[in-house]
VOLO-436280 format. One line per field, with one value per residue (C-alpha): residue number from 1; residue in one letter; chain; y, x, z. Coordinates in Angstrom, 1 decimal. Layout:
BEGIN
seq c(NUM:...)
type c(A:...)
mol c(A:...)
v c(Y:...)
u c(X:...)
w c(Z:...)
This chain:
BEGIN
seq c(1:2:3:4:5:6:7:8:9:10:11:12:13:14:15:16:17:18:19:20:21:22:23:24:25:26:27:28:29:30:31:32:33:34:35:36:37:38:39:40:41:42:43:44:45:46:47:48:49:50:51:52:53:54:55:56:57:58:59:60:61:62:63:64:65:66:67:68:69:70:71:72:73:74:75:76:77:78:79:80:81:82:83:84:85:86:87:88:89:90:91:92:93:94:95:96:97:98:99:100:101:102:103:104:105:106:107:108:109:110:111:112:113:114:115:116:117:118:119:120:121:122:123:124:125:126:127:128:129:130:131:132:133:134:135:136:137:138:139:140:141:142:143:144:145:146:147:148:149:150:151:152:153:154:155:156:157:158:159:160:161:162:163:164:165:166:167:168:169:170:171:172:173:174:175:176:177:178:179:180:181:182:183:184:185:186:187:188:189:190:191:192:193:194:195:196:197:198:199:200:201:202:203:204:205:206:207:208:209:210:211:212:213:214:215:216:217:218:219:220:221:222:223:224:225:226:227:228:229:230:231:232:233:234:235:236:237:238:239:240:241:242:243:244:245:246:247:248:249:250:251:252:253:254:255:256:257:258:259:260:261:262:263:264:265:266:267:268:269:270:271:272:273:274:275:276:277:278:279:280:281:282:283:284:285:286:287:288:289:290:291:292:293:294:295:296:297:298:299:300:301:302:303:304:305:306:307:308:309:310:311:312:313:314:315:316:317:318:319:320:321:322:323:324:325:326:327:328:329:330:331:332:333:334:335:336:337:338:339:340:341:342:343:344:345:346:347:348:349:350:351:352:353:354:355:356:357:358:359:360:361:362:363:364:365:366:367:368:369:370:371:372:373:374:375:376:377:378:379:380:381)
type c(X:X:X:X:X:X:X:X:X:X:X:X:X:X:X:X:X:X:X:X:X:X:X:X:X:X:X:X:X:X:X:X:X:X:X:X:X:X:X:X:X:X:X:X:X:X:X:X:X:X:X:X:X:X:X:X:X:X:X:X:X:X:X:X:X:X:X:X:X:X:X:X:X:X:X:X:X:X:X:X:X:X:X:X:X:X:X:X:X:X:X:X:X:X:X:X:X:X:X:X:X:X:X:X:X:X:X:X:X:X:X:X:X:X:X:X:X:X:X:X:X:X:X:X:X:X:X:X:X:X:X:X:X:X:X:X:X:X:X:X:X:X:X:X:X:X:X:X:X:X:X:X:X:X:X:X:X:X:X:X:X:X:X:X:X:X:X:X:X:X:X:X:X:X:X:X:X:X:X:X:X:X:X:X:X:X:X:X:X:X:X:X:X:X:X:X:X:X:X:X:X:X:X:X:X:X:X:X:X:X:X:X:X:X:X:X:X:X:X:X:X:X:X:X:X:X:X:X:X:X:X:X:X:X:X:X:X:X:X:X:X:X:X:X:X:X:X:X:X:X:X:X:X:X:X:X:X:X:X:X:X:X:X:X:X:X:X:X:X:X:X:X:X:X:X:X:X:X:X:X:X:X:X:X:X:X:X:X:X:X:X:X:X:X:X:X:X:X:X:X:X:X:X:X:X:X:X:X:X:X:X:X:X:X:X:X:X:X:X:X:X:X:X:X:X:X:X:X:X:X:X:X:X:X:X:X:X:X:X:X:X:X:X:X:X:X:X:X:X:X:X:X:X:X:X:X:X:X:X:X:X:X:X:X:X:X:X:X:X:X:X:X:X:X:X:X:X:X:X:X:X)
mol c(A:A:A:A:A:A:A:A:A:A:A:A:A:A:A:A:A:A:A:A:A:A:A:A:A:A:A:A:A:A:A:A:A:A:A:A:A:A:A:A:A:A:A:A:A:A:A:A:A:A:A:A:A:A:A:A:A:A:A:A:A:A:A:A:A:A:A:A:A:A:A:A:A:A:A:A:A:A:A:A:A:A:A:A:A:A:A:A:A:A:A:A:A:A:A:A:A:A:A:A:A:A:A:A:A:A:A:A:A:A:A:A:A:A:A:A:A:A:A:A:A:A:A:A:A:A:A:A:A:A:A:A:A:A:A:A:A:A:A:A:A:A:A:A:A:A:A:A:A:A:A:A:A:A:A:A:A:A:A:A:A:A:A:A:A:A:A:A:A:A:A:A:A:A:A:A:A:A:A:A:A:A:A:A:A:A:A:A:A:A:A:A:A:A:A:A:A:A:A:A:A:A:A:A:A:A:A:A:A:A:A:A:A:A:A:A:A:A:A:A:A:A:A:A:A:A:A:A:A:A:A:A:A:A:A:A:A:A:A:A:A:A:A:A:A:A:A:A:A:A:A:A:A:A:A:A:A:A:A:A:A:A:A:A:A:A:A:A:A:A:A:A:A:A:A:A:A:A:A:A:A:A:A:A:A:A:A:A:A:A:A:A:A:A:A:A:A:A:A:A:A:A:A:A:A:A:A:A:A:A:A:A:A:A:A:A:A:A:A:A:A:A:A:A:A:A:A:A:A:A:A:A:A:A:A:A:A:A:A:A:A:A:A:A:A:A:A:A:A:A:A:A:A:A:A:A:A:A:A:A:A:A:A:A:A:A:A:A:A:A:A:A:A:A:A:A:A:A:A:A:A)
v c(17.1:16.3:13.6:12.4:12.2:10.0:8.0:7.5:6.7:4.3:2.3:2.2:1.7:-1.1:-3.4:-2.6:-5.7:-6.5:-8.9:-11.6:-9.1:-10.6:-8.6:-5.8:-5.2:-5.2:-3.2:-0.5:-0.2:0.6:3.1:4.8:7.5:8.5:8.8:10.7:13.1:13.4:13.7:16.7:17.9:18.5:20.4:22.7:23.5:23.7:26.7:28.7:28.2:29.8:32.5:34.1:35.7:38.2:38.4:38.0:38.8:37.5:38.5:34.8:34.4:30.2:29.0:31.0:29.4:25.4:25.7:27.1:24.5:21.5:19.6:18.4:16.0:13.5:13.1:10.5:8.6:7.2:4.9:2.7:3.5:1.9:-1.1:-1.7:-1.4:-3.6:-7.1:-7.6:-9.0:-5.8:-3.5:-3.9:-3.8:-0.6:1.4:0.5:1.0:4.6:4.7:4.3:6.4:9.1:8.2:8.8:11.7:13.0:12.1:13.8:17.0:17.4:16.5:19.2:21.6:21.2:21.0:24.3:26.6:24.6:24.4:26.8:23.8:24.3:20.4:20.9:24.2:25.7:23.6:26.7:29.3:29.5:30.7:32.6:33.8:32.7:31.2:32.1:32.9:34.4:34.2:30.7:29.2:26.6:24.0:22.7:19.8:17.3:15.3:12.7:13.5:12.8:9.3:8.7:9.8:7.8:4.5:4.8:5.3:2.0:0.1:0.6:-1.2:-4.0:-5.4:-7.3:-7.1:-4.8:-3.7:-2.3:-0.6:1.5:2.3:3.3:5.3:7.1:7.8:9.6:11.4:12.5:13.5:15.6:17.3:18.0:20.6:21.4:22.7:22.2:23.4:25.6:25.3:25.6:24.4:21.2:20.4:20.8:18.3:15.4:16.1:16.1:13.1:11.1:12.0:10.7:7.7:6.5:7.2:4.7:1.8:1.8:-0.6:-3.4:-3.0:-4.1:-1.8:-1.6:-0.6:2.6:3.1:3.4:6.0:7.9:8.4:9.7:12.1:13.5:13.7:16.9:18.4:16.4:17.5:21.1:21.8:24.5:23.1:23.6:26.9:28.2:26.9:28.8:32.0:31.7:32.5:35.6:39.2:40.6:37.5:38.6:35.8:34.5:38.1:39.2:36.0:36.0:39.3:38.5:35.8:37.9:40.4:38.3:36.4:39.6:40.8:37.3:37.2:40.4:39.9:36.6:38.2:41.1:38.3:36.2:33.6:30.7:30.5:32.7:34.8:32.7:30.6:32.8:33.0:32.4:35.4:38.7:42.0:45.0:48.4:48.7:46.5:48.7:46.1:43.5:40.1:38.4:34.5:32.5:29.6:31.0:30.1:26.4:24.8:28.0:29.6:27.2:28.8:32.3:30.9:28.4:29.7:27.6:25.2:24.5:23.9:21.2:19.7:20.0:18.2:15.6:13.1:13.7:13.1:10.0:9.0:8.9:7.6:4.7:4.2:4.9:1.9:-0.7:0.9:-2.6:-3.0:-2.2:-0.8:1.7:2.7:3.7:5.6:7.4:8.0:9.5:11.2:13.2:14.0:15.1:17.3:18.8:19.9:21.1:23.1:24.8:26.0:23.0:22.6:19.3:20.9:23.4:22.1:20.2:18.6:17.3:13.9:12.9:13.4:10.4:8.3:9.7:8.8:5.2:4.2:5.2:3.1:-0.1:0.2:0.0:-2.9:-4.2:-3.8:-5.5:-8.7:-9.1:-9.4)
u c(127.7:128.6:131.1:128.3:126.1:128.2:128.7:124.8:124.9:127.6:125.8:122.6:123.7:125.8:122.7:120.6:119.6:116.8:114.2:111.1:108.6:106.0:107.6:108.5:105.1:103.8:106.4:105.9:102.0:102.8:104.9:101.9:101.1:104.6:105.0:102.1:103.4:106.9:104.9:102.8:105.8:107.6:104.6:103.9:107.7:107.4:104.6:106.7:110.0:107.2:106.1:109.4:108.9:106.5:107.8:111.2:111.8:115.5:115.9:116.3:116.0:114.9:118.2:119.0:116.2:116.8:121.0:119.6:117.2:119.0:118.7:115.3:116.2:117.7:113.7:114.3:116.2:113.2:113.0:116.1:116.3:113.0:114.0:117.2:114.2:111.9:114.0:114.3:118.4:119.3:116.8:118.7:121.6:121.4:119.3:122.6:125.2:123.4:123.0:126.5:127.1:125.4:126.5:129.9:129.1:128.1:131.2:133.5:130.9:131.2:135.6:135.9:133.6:135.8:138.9:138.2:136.5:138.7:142.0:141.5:142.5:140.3:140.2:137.1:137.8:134.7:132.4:132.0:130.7:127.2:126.8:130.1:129.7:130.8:127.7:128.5:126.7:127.8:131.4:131.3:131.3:128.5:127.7:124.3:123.0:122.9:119.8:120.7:120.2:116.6:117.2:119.9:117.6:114.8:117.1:118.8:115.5:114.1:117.2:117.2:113.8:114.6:117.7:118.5:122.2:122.8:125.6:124.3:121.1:123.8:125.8:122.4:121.9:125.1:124.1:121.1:122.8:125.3:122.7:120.8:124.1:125.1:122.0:122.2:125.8:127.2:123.9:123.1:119.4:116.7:114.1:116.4:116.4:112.4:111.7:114.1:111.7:108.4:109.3:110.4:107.0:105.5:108.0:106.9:103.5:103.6:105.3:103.8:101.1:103.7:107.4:108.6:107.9:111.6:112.4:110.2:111.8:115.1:113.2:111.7:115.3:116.6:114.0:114.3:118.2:118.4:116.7:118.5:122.2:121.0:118.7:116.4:116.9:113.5:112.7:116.3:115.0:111.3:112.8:115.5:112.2:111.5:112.9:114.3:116.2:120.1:121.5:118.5:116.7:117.8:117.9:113.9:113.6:115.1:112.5:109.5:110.8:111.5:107.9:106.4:108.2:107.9:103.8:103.3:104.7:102.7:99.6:100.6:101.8:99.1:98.1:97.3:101.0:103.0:105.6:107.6:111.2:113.5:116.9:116.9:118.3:117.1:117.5:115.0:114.4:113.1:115.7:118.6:121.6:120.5:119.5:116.3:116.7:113.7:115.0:114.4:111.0:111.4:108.7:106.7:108.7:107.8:103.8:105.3:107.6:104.9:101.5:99.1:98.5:102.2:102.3:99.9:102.6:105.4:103.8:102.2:104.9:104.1:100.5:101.3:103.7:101.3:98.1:100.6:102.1:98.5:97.1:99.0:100.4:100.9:104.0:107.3:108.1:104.7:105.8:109.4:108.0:105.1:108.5:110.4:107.7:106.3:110.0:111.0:107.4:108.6:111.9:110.3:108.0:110.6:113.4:115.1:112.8:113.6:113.6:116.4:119.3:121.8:118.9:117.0:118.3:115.7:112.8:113.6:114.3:111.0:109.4:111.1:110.3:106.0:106.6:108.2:105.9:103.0:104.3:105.1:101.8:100.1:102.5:100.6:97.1)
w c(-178.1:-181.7:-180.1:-178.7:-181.4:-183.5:-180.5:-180.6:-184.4:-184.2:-181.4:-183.4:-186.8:-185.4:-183.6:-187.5:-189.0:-191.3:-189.4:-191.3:-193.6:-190.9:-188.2:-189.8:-191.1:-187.1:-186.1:-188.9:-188.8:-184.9:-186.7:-188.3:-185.8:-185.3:-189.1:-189.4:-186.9:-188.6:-191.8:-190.5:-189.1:-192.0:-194.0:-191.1:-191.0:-194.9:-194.7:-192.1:-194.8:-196.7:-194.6:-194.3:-197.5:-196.2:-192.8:-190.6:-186.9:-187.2:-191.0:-192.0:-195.7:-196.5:-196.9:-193.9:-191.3:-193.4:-192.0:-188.5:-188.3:-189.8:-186.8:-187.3:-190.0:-186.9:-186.2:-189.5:-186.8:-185.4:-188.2:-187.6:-183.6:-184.0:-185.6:-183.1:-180.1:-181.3:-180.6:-177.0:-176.9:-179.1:-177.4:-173.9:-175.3:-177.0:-174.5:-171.6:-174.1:-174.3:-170.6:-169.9:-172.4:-170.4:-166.9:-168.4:-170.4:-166.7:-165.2:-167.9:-167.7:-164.2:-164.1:-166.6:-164.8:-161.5:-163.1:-164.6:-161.9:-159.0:-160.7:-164.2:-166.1:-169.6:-170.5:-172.6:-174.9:-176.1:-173.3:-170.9:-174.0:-175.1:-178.6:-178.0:-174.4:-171.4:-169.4:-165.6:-162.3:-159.6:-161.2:-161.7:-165.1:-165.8:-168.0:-169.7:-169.5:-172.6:-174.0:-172.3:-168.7:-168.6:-170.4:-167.7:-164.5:-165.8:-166.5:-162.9:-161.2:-162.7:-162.4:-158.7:-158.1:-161.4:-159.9:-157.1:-156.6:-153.8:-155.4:-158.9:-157.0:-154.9:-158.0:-159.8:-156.3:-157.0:-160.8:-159.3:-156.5:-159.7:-162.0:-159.1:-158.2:-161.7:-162.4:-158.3:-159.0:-162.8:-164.5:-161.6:-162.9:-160.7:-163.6:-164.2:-160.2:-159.8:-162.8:-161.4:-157.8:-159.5:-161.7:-158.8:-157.0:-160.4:-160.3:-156.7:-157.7:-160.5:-159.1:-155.8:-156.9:-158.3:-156.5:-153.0:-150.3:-149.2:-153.1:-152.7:-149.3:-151.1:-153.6:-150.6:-149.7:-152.2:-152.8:-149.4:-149.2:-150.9:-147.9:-145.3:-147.5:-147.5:-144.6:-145.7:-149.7:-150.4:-149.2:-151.1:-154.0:-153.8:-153.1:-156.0:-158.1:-156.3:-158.3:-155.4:-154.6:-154.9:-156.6:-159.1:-158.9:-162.4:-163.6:-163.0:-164.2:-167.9:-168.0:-167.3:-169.5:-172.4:-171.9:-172.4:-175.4:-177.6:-176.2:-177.4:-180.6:-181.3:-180.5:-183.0:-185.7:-185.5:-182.4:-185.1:-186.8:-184.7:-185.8:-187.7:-187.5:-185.9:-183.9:-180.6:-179.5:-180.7:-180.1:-179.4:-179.3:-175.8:-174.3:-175.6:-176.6:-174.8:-176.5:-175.4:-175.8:-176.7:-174.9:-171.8:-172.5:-172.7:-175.2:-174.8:-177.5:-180.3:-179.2:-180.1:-183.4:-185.1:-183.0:-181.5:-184.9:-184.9:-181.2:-181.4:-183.5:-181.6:-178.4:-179.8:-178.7:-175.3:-176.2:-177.6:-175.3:-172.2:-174.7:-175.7:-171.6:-170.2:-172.3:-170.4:-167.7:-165.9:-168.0:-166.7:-170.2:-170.5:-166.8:-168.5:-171.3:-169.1:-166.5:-169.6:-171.6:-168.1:-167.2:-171.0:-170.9:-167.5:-168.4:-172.3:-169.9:-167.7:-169.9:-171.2:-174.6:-175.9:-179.7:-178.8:-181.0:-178.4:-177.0:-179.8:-180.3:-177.4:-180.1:-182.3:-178.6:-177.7:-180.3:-181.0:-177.8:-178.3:-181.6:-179.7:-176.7:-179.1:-181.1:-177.6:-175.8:-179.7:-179.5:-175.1:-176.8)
């Protein structure tokens, strides 16, 4: 992921270039709720810096919790990912180069996966370990997903109706067929698979009212080929969620378990500013030796960190992002970031929380593309 990330800055740094003051003044007062939120953002992460003086789950001193959580400072991306977005030759220019960027991210992901549970050929070292342990089910090694995926299932989806070769809609076919398979089998997450169906429910939902019949008949099957490839795929997936299932049965468990111990400590801590920055895995009495991760809980564990004040904060871009797509939604661009902000909430919701460190850079994305969109949907009045 750190290859990737100076991939990311390379590409966007590169398309920079200062535009008239005229336009730069539009484009930065669409900038003013965003900066507001990044603005609010850092105070409210400035009082819980504050708070660990008096109280630490994961005994984090300041300097401790600022090096954990030095991530956030990529949300000052949004200012010159903004800028690159907000001319239309550079805009799809940059938001393909990232695409491809994904799609072959995928591809390398899912060669290395194979090439190491098939053939026990480690051509990614350090890939299959998660904070320093092997991540496996079932004795099959796995690998996460990135924060791109959700960009890259959105873009393929909406390149299949926009184009007309016949050609590029079946590649963008296969990019979703490879996406799907890589959480079906690669990520091996059941949270991951559920979000790509409900956001291509939401997908064909949208469009219905503007694209070509035969367009949403490719969509329909897509979304019903996972049942067609795997029969009873459906039901499978239901009952993985079920504790006396034998394969996902523990997995469920640990969830409930650690929901429970992280509630009941936010209620004890305080329900208003939760219990403070901590690690994400912690250990506890009752549980013996056994770490509970937070990030099991998806978005739900920044409730039981920064409580409900600090919550607020941290889903305000999906907030804004369907206020801002919901104004216009006529617009094949507000369709895009309504697509991508629902299917970015979905997966925050389930277990992959867009603030968890690797998957982070999709905030400033997120939030570049509610600032364009806006400038965007100004410049059509």
């Amino acid at each position: 992921t750190n290859h990737t990330r100076k991939e990311l800055l390379f590409l966007m740094f590169k398309e920079i270039n200062l535009r008239n003051h005229s336009s730069l003044h539009k484009l930065f007062y669409s900038l003013r709720y965003v900066s507001i939120y990044i603005g609010v953002f850092i105070f409210m992460f400035g009082l819980q810096l504050y708070r660990l003086n008096s109280f630490s789950l994961s005994g984090y001193t300041i300097k401790d919790a600022l090096i954990h959580n030095r991530y956030y400072a990529y949300m000052l991306l949004t200012f010159p990912m903004t800028e690159v977005l907000a001319t239309a030759k550079r805009r799809m220019k940059f938001i393909n180069n990232i695409y491809y960027m994904g799609v072959a991210i995928l591809i390398f992901r899912f060669s290395a996966w194979f090439l190491y549970n098939k053939l026990r050929m480690n051509v990614a070292p350090g890939y299959f370990e998660v904070m320093g342990f092997a991540w496996a089910r079932n004795g099959v090694s796995r690998l996460p997903g990135t924060f791109l995926d959700n960009y890259v299932w959105v873009m393929a989806l909406f390149k299949i109706i926009k184009e007309k070769s016949v050609v590029i809609k079946t590649r963008n076919i296969s990019v979703i067929v490879l996406c799907f398979l890589y959480a079906y089998i690669v990520y091996d997450s059941r949270s991951q698979q559920i979000a790509y169906l409900l956001s291509l429910v939401v997908f064909i939902l949208i469009v219905s009212d503007t694209f070509k019949s035969k367009a949403l008949d490719v969509v329909g099957a897509i979304a019903i080929s996972p049942i067609i490839f795997r029969g009873n795929y459906l039901n499978k997936l239901v009952n993985t969620f079920s504790t006396s299932n034998a394969d996902y049965g523990s997995s469920t468990q640990i969830r409930m378990m650690t929901l429970n111990t992280y509630q009941t400590l936010w209620i004890e801590r305080g329900v208003w500013w939760g219990y403070g920055i901590s690690n994400d895995g912690n250990y506890f009495n009752i549980l013996d030796t056994h770490m509970v991760n937070q990030s099991d809980l998806g978005i739900l564990s920044m409730l039981f960190q920064y409580g409900i004040i600090g919550f607020a904060i941290f889903i305000s871009p999906f907030v804004m992002g369907l206020y801002v797509s919901l104004k216009k939604v006529k617009f094949v661009q507000n369709k895009f970031l309504f697509l991508l902000t629902c299917t970015t909430a979905l997966t925050s919701i389930m277990s992959q929380n867009m603030y968890d460190p690797f998957r982070f850079l999709i905030v400033p994305f997120l939030l570049s593309f509610i600032s364009v969109v806006s400038f965007m949907n100004k410049k059509e009045n």
